[in-house]
Legacy VTK file of the C-alpha trace (Angstrom):
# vtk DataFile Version 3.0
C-alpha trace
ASCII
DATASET POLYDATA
POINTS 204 float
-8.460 18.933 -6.463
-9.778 18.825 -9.715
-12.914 20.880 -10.869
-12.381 22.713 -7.099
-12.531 26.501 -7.479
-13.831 27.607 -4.254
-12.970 26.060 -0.676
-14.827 26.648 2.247
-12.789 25.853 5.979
-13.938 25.606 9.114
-12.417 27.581 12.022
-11.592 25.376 14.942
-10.264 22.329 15.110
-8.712 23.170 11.814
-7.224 26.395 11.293
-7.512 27.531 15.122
-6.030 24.999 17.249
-9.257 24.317 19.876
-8.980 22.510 23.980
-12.317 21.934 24.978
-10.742 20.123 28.472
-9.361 23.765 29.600
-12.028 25.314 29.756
-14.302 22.456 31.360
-11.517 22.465 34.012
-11.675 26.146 34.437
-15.427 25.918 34.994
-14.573 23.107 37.484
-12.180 25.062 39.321
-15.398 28.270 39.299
-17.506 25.335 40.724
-19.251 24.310 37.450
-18.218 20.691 36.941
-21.229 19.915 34.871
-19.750 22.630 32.131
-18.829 19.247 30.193
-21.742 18.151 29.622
-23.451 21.201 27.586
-21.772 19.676 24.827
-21.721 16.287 22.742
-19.377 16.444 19.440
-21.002 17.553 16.666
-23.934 19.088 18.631
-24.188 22.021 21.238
-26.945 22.217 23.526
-29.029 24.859 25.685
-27.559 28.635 25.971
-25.032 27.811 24.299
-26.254 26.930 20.651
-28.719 30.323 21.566
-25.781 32.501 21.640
-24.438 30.696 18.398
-27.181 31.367 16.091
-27.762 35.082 17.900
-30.939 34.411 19.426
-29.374 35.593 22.971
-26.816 38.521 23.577
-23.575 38.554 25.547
-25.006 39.896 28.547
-27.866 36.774 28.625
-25.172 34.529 27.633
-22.266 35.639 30.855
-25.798 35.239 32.981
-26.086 31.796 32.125
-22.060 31.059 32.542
-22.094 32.871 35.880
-25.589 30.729 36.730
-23.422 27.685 36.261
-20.787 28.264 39.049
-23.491 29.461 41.256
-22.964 33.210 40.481
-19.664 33.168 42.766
-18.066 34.364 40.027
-17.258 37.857 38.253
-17.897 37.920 34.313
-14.229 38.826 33.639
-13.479 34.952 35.506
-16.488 33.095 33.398
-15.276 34.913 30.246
-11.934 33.541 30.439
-13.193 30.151 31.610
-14.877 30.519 27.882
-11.944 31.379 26.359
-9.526 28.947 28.000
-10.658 26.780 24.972
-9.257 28.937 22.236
-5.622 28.032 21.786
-3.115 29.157 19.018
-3.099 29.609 15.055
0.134 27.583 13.668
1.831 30.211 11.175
2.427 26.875 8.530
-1.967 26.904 8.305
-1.925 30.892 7.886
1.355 30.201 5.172
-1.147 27.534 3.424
-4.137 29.765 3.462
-1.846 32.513 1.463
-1.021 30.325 -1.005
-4.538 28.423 -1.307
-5.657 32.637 -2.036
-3.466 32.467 -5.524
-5.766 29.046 -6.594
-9.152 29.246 -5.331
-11.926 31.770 -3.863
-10.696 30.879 0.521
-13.958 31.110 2.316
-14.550 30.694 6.475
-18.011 29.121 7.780
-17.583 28.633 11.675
-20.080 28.020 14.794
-19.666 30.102 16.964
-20.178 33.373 19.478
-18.872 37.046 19.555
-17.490 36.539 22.792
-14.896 33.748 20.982
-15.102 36.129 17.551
-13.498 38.702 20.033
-10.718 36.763 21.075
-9.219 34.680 18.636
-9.369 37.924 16.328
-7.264 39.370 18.831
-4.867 36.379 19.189
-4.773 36.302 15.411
-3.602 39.921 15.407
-1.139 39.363 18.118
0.212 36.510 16.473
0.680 37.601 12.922
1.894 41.469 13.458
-1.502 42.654 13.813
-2.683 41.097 10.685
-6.631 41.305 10.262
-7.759 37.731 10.498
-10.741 38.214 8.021
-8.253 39.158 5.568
-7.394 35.713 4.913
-10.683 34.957 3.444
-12.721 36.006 0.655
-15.449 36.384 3.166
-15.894 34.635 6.728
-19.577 33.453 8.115
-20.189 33.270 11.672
-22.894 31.678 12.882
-23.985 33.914 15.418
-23.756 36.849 12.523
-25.832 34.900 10.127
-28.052 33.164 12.958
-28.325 29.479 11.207
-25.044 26.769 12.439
-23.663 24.141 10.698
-24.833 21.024 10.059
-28.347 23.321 9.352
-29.135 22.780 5.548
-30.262 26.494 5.584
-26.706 27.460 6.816
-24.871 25.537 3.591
-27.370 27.504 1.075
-27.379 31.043 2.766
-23.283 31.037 2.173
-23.693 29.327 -0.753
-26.242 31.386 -2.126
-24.539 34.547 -0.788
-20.937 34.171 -2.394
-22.243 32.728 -5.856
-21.086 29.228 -5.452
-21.608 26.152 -7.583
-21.900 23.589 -4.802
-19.846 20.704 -6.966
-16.962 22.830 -7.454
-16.458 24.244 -4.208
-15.151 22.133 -1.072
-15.903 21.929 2.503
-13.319 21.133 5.486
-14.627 20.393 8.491
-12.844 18.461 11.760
-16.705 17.314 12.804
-17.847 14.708 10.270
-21.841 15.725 11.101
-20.891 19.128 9.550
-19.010 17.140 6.416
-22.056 15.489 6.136
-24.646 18.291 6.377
-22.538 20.292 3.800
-22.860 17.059 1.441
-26.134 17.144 1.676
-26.439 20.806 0.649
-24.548 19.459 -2.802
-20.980 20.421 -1.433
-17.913 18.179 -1.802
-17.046 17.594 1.841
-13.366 16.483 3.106
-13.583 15.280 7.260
-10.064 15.784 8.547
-9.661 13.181 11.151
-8.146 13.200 14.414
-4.559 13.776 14.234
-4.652 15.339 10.633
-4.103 19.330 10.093
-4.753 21.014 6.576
-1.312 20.519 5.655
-1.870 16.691 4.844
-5.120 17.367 2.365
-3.119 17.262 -0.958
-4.578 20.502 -2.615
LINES 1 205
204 0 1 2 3 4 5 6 7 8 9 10 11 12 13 14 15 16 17 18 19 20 21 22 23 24 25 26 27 28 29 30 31 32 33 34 35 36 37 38 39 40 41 42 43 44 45 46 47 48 49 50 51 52 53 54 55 56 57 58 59 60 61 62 63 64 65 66 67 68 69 70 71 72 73 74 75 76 77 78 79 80 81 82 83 84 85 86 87 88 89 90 91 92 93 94 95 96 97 98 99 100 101 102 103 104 105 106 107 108 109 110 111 112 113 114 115 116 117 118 119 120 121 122 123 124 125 126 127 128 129 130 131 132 133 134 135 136 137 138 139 140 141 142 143 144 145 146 147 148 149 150 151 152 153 154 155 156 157 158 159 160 161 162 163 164 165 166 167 168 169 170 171 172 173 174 175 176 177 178 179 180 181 182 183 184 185 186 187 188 189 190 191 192 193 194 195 196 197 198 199 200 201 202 203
């Protein structure tokens, strides 16, 4: 990692273990089989990528979930159909994240909703002794907080320009090589972890 100061991880995928098939087949089973196809990788369509730059609010957003089963459902049952996909945080990432903290500035950039912000902050805490999860980082960036998503140009620069960065000494992780790639073109050095890699095999 030479001439790396400052790294910037994404949330799921790499640090948050993610199952996008649980919570298609929860919407299934609350008569929403076409929950699937609201998203391609890399890319999130309709609602969805509304409520993940902020441009709708929770309530709009558990309208259009219960919409998709045919409003059979409560919002308790389509918010944990939502949440089905948020899995577990392996304590050897959280160990490496420590130790990264003692090298370089540890930064978060992550699509996503306050719905899902809720919940893993909550596993995180139950998990880890009721650790903050934010605490890991110098400072985390949602997009819903700071209404522009990855691979958006604009969303590199605003947390680049926010936290000071030099863009060629600071590196971006991302499981979703679009996002690697948008993050290159903001002047970032961008690492893809495959399929099948975790953080633990990028030789910092």
């Amino acid at each position: 990692m030479n001439g790396i100061r400052n790294i910037i991880f994404d949330l799921g995928g790499v640090i948050l273990n993610l199952d996008f098939p649980k919570a298609e087949q929860a919407f299934a089973k609350l008569g929403a089989p076409g929950f699937k196809e609201l998203f391609a990788r890399g890319h999130v369509n309709s609602f969805i990528k509304d409520y993940e730059v902020g441009r709708i609010d929770d309530n709009r957003f558990v309208d259009e979930l219960q919409r998709l089963t045919g409003d059979h459902h409560g919002r308790e049952e389509v918010i944990a159909g939502w949440n089905a996909m948020l899995l577990d945080f392996p304590p050897e990432r959280i160990a490496l994240l420590d130790r990264l903290r003692s090298k370089y500035r540890i930064f978060l950039f992550s699509n996503t909703n306050a719905i899902h912000v809720e919940a893993f902050k909550q596993k995180f805490a139950d998990a880890f002794g009721g650790r903050a999860f934010e605490d890991l980082f110098e400072k985390a960036y949602y997009s819903n907080v700071i209404n522009l998503r990855k691979p958006e140009l604009a969303a590199f620069q605003y947390v680049i320009d926010d936290s000071r960065l030099h863009p060629a000494e600071t590196l971006f992780i991302d499981d979703m090589e679009v996002n690697v790639e948008g993050a290159r073109g903001a002047g970032l050095q961008g690492f893809h972890l495959e399929p099948g890699k975790t953080i633990l095999d990028i030789p910092f």
